[in-house]
N, CA, C and O atoms as CSV, one atom per row, in Angstrom:
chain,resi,resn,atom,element,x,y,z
A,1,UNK,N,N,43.506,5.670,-1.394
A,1,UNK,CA,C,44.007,6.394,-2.529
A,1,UNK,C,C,42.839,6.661,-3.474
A,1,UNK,O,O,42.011,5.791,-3.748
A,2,UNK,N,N,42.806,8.007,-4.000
A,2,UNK,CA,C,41.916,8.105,-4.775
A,2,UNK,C,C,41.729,7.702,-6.340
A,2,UNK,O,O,42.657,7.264,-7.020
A,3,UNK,N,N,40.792,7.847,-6.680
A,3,UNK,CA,C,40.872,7.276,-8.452
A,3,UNK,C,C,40.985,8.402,-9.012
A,3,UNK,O,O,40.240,9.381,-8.981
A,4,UNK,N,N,42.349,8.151,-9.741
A,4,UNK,CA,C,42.223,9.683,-11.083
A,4,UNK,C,C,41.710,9.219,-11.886
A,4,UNK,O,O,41.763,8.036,-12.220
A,5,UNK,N,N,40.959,10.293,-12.468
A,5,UNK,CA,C,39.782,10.596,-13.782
A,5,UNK,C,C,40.568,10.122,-15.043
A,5,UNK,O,O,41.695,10.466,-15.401
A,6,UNK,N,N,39.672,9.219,-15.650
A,6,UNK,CA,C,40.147,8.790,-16.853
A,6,UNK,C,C,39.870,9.700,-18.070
A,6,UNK,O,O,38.756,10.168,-18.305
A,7,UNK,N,N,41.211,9.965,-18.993
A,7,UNK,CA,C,41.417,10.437,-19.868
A,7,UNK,C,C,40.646,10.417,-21.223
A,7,UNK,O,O,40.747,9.525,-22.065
A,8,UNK,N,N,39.720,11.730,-21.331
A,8,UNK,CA,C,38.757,11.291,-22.780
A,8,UNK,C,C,39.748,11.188,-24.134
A,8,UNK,O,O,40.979,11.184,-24.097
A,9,UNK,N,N,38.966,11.111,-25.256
A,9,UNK,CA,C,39.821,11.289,-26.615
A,9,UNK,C,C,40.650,12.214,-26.688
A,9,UNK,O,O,41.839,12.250,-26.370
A,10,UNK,N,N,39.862,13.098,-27.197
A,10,UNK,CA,C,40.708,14.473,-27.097
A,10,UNK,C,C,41.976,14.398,-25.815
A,10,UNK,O,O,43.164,14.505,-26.122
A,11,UNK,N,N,41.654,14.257,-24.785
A,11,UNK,CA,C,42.990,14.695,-23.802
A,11,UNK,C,C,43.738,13.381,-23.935
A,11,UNK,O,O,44.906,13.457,-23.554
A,12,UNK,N,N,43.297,12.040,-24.442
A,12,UNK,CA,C,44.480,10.781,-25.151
A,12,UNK,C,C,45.374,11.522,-26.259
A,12,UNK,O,O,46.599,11.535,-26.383
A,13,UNK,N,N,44.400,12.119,-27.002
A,13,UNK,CA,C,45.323,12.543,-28.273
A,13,UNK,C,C,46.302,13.400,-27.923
A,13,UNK,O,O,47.460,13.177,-28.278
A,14,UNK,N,N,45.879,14.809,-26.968
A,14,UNK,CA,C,46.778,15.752,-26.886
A,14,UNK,C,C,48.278,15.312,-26.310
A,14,UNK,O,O,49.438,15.514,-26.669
A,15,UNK,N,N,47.374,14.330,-24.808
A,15,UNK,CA,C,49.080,14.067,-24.546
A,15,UNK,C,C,50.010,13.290,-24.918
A,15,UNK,O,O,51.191,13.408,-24.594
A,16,UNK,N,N,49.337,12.065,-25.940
A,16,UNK,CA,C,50.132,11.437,-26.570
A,16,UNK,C,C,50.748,12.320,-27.411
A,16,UNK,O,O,51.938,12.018,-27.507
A,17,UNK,N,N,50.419,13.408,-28.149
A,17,UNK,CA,C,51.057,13.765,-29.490
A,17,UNK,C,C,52.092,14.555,-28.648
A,17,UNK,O,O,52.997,14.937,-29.389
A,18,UNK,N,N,52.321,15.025,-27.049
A,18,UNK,CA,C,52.494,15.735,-26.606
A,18,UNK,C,C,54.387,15.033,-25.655
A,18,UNK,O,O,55.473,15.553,-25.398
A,19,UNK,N,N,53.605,13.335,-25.426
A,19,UNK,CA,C,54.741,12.500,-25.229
A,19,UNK,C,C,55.566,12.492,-26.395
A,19,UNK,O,O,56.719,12.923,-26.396
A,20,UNK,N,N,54.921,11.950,-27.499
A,20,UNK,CA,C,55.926,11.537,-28.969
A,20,UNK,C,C,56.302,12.432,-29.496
A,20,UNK,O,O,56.841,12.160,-30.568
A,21,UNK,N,N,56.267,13.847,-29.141
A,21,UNK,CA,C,56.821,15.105,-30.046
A,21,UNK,C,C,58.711,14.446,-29.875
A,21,UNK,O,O,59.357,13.960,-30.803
A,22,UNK,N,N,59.125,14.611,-28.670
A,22,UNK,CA,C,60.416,14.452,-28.557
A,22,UNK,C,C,60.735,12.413,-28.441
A,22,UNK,O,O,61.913,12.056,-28.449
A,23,UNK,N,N,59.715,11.407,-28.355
A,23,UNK,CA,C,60.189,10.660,-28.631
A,23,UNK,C,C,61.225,9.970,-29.707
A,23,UNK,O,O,61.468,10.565,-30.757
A,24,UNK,N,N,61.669,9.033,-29.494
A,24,UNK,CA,C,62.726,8.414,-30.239
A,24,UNK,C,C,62.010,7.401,-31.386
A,24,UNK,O,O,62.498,7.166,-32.491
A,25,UNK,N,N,60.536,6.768,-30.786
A,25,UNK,CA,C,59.761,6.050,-31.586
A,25,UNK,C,C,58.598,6.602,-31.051
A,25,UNK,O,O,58.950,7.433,-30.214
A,26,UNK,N,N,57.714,6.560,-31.106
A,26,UNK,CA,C,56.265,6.504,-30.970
A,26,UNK,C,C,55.776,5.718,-29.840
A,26,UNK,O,O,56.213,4.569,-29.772
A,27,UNK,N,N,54.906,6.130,-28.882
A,27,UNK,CA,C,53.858,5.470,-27.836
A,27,UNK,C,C,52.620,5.096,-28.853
A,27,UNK,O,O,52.391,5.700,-29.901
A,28,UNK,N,N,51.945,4.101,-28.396
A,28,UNK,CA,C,50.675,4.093,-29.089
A,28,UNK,C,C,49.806,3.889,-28.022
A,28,UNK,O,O,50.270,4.161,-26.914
A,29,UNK,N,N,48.735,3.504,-28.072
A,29,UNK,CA,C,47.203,3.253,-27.615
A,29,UNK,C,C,46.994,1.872,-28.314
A,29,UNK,O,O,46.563,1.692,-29.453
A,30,UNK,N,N,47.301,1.140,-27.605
A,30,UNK,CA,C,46.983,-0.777,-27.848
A,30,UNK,C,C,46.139,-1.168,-26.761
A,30,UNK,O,O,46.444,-1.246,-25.571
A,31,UNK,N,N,44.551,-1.511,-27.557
A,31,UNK,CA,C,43.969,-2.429,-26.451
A,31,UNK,C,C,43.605,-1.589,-25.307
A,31,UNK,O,O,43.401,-2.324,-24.341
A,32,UNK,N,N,43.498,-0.787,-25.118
A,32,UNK,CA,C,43.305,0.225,-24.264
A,32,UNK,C,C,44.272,0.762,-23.289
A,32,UNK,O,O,43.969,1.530,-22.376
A,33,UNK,N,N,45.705,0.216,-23.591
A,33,UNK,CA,C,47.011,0.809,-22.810
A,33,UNK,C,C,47.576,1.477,-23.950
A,33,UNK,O,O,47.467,1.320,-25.166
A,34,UNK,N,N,48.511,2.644,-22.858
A,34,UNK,CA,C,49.408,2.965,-23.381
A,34,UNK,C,C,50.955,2.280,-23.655
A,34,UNK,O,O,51.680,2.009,-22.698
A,35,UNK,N,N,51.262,2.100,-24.683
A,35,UNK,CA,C,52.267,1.235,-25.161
A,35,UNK,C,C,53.709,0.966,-25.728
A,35,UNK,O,O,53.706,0.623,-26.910
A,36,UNK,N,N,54.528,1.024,-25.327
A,36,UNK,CA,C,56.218,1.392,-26.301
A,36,UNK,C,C,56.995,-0.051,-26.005
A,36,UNK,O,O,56.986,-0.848,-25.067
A,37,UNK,N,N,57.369,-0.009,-26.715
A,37,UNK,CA,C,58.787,-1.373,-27.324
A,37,UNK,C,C,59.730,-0.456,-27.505
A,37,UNK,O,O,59.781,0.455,-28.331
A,38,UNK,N,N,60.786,-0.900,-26.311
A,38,UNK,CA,C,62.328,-0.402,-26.095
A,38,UNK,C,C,63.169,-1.085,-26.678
A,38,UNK,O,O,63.033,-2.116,-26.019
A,39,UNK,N,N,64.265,-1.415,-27.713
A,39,UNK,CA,C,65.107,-2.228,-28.111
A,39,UNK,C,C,66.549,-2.087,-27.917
A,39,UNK,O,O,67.186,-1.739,-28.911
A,40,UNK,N,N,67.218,-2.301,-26.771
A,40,UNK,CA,C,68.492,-1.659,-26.610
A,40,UNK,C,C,69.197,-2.494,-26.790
A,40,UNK,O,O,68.778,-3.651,-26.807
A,41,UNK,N,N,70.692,-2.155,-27.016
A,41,UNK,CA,C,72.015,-2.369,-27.718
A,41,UNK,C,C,72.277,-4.422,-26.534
A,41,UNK,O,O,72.684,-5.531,-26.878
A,42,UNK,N,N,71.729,-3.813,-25.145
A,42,UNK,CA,C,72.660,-5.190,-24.247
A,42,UNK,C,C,71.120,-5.565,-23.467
A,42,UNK,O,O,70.033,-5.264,-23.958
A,43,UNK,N,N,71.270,-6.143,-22.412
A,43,UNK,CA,C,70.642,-6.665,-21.904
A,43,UNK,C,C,70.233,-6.027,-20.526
A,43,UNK,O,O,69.195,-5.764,-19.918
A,44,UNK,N,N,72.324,-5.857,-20.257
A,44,UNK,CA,C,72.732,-4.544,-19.421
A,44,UNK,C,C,71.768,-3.098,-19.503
A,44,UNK,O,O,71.099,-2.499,-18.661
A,45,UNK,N,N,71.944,-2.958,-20.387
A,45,UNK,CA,C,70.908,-1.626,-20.648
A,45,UNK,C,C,69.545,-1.311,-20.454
A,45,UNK,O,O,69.029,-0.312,-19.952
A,46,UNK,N,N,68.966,-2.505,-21.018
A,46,UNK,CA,C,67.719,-3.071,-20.927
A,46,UNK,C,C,67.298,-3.163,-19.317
A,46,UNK,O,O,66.439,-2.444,-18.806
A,47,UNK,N,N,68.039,-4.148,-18.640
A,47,UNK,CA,C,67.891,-4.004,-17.043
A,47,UNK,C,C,68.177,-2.501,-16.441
A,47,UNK,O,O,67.619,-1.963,-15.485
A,48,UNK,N,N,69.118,-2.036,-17.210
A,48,UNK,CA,C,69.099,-0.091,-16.294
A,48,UNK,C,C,67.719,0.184,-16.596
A,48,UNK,O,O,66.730,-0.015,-15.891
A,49,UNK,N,N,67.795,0.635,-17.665
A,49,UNK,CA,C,66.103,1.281,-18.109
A,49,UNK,C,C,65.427,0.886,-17.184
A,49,UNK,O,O,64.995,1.717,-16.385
A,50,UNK,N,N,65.054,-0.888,-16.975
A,50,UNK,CA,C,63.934,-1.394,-15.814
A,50,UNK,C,C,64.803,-0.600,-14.222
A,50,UNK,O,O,64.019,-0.175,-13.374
A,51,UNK,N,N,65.412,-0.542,-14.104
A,51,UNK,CA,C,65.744,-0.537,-12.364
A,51,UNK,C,C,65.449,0.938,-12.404
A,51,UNK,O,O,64.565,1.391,-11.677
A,52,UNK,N,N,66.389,1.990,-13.503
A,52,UNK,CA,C,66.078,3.236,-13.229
A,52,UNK,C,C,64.574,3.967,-13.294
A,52,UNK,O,O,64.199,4.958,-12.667
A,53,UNK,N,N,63.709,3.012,-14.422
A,53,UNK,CA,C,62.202,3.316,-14.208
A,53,UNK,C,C,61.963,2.788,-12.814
A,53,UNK,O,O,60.930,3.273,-12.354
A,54,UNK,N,N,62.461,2.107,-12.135
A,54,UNK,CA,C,61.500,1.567,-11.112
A,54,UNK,C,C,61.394,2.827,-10.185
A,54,UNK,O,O,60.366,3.321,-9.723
A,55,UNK,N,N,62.351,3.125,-10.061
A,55,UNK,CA,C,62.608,4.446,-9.119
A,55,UNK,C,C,61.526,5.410,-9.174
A,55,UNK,O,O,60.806,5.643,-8.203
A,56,UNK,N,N,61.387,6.061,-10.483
A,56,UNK,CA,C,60.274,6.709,-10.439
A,56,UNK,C,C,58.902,5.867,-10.601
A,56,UNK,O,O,57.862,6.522,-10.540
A,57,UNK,N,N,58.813,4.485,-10.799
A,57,UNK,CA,C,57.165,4.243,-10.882
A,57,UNK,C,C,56.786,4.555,-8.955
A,57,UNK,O,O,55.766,5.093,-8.525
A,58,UNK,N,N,57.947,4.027,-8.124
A,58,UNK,CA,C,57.842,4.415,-6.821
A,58,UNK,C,C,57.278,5.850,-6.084
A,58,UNK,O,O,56.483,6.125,-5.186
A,59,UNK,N,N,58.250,6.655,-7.091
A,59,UNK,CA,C,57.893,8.102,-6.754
A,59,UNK,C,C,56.623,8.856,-7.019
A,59,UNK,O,O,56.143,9.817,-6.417
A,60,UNK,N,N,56.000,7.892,-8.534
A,60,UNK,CA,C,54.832,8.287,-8.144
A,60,UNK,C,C,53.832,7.301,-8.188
A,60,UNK,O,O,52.677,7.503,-8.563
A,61,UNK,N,N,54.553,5.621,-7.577
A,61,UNK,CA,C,53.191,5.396,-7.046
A,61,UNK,C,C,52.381,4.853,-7.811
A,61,UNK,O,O,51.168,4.850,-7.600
A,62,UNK,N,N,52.949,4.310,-8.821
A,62,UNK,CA,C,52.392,3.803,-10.232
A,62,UNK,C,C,53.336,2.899,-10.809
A,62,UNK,O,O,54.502,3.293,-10.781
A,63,UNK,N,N,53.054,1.454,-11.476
A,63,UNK,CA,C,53.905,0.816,-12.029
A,63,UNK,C,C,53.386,-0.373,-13.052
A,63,UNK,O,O,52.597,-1.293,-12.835
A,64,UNK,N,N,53.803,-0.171,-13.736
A,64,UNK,CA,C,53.589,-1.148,-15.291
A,64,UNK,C,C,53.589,-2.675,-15.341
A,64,UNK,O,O,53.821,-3.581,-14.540
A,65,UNK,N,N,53.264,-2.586,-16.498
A,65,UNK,CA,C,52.577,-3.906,-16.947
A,65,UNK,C,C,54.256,-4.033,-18.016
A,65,UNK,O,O,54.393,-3.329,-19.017
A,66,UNK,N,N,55.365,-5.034,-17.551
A,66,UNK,CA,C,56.203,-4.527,-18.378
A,66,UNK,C,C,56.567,-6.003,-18.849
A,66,UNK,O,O,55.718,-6.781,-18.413
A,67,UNK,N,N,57.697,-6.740,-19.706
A,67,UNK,CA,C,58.029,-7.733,-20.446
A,67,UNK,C,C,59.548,-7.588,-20.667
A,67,UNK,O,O,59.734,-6.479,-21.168
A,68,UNK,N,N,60.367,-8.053,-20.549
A,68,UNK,CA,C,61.809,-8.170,-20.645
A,68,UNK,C,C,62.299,-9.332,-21.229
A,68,UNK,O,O,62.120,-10.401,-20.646
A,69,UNK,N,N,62.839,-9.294,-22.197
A,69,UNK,CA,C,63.566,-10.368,-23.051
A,69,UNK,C,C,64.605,-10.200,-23.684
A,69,UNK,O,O,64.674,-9.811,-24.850
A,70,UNK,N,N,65.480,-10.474,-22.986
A,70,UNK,CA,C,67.380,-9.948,-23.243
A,70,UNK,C,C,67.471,-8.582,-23.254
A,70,UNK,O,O,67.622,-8.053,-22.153
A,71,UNK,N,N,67.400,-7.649,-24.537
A,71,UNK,CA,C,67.701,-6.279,-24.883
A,71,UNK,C,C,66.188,-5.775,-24.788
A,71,UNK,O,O,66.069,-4.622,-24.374
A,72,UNK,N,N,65.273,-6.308,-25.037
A,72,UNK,CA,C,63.638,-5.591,-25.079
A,72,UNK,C,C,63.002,-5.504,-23.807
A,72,UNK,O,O,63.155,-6.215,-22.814
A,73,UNK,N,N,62.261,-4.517,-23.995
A,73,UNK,CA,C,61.823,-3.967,-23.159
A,73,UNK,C,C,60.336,-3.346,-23.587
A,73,UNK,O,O,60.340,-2.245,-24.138
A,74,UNK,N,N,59.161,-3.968,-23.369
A,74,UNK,CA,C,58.022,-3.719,-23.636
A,74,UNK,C,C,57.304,-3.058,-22.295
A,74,UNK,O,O,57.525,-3.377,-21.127
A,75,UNK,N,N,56.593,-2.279,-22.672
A,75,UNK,CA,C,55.700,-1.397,-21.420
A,75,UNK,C,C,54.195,-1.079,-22.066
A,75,UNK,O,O,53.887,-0.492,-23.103
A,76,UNK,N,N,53.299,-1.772,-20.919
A,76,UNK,CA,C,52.163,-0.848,-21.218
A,76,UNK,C,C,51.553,-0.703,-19.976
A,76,UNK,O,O,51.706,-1.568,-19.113
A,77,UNK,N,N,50.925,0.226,-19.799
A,77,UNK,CA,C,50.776,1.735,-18.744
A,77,UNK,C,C,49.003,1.805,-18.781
A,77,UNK,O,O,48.260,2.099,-19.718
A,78,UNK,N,N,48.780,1.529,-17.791
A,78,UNK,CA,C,47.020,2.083,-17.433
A,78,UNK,C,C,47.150,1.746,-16.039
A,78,UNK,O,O,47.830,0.935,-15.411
A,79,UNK,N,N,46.178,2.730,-15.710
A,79,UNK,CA,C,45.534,2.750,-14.323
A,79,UNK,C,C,44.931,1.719,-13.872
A,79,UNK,O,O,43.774,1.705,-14.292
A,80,UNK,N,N,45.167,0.857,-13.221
A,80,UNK,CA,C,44.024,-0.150,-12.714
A,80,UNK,C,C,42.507,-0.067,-12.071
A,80,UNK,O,O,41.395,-0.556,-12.272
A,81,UNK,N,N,43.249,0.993,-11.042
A,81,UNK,CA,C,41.945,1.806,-10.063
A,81,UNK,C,C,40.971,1.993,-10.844
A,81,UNK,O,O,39.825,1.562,-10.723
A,82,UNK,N,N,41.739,3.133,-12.283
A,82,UNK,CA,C,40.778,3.733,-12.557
A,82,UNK,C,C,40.554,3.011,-13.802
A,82,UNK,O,O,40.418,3.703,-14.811
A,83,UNK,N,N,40.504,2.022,-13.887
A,83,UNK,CA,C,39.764,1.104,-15.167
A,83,UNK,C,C,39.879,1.580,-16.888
A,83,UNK,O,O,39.123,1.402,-17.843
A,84,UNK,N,N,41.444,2.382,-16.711
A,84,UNK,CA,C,41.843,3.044,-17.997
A,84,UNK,C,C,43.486,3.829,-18.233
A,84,UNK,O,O,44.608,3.842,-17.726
A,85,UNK,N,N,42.729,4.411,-19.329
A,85,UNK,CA,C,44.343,5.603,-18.981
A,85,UNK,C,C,44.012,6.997,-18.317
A,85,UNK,O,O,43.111,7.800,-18.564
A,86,UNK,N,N,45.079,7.021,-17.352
A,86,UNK,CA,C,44.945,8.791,-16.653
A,86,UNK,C,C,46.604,9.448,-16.945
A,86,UNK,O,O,47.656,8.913,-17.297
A,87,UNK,N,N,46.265,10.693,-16.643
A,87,UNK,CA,C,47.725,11.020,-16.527
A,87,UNK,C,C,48.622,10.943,-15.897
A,87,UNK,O,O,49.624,11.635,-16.083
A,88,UNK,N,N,48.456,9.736,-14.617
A,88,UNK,CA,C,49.506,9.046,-14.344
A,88,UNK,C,C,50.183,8.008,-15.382
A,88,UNK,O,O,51.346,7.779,-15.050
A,89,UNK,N,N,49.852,7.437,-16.342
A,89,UNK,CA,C,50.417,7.374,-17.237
A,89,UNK,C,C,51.091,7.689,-18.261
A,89,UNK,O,O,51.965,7.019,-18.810
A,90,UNK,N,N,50.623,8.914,-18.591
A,90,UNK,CA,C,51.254,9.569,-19.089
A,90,UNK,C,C,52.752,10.296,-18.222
A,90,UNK,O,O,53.939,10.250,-18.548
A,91,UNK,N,N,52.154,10.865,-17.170
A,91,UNK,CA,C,53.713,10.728,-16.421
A,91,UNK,C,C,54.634,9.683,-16.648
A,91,UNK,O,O,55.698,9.745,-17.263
A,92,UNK,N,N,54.088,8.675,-16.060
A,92,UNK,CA,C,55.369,7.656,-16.514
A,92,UNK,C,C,55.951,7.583,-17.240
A,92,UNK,O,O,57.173,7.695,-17.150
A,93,UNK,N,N,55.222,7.330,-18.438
A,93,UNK,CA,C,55.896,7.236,-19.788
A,93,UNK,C,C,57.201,8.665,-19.718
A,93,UNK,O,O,58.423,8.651,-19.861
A,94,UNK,N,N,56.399,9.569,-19.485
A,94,UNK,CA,C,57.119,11.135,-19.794
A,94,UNK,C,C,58.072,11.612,-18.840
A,94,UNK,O,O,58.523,12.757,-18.873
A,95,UNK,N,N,58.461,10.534,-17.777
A,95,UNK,CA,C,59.691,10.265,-17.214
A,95,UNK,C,C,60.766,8.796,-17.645
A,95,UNK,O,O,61.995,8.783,-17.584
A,96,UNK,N,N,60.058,7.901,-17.982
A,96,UNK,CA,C,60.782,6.886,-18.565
A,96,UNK,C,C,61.006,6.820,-20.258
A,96,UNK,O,O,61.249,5.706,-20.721
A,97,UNK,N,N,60.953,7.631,-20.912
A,97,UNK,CA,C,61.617,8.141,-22.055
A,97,UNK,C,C,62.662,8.629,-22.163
A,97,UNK,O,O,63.338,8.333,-23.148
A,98,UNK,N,N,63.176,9.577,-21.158
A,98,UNK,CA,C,64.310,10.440,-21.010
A,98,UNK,C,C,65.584,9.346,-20.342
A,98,UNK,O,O,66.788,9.587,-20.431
A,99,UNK,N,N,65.063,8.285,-19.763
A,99,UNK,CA,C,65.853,7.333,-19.450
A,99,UNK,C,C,66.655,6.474,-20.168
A,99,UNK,O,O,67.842,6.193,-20.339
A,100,UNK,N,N,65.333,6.108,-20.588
A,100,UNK,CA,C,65.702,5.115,-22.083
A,100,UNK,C,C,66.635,5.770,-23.205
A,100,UNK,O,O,67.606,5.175,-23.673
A,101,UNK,N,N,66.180,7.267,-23.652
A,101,UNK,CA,C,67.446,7.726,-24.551
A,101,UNK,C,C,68.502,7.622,-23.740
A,101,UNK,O,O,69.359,7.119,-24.466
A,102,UNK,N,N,68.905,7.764,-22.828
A,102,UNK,CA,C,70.160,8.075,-22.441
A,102,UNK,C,C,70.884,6.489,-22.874
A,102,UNK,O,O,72.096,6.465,-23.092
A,103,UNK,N,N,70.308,5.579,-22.947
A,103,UNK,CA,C,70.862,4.500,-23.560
A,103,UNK,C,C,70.901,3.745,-24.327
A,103,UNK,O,O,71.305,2.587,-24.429
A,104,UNK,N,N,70.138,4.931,-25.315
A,104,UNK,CA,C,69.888,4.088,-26.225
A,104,UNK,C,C,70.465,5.207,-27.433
A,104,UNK,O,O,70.088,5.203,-28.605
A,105,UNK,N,N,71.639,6.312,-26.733
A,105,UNK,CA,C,72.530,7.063,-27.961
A,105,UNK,C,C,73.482,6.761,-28.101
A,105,UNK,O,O,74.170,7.278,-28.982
């Protein structure tokens, strides 16, 4: 598998501002991952979010650094290969957002 090219400033900034336009809270840049704290209503919910992200970290092949504690749900997202963030992270995130609202309206 090859290494995708890690993401300079400029293309961190664009696609973050580009994830959080329609977010519910904000992604950040912690420590050199990309980063979100999920807080849902059950625990139940909390475990969908994880099972239904898993699906797609499969699909593409990519999967997180994640933390679960009853209703929370912490994620942070970097490439290993590539010793940073690429826009496989940003994918992720920009498929596991649309998840998370759905249960968290």
């Amino acid at each position: 598998m090859s290494k995708p090219p890690l993401l300079d400033q400029s293309q961190l900034d664009a696609s973050l501002a580009e994830l959080n336009a329609n977010a519910l809270e904000p992604w950040q840049i912690i420590d050199g991952r990309l980063h979100r704290r999920y807080e849902f209503k059950t625990f139940n919910d909390a475990f969908g979010f994880m099972a239904q992200s898993a699906m797609e970290c499969e699909v593409l092949s990519h999967h997180p650094k994640w933390m679960n504690v009853w209703n929370v749900v912490e994620i942070d997202l970097l490439t290993h290969r590539a010793g940073g963030i690429t826009h496989l992270d940003f994918d992720l995130a920009g498929r596991m957002e649309p998840l998370a609202k759905k249960l968290l309206a």
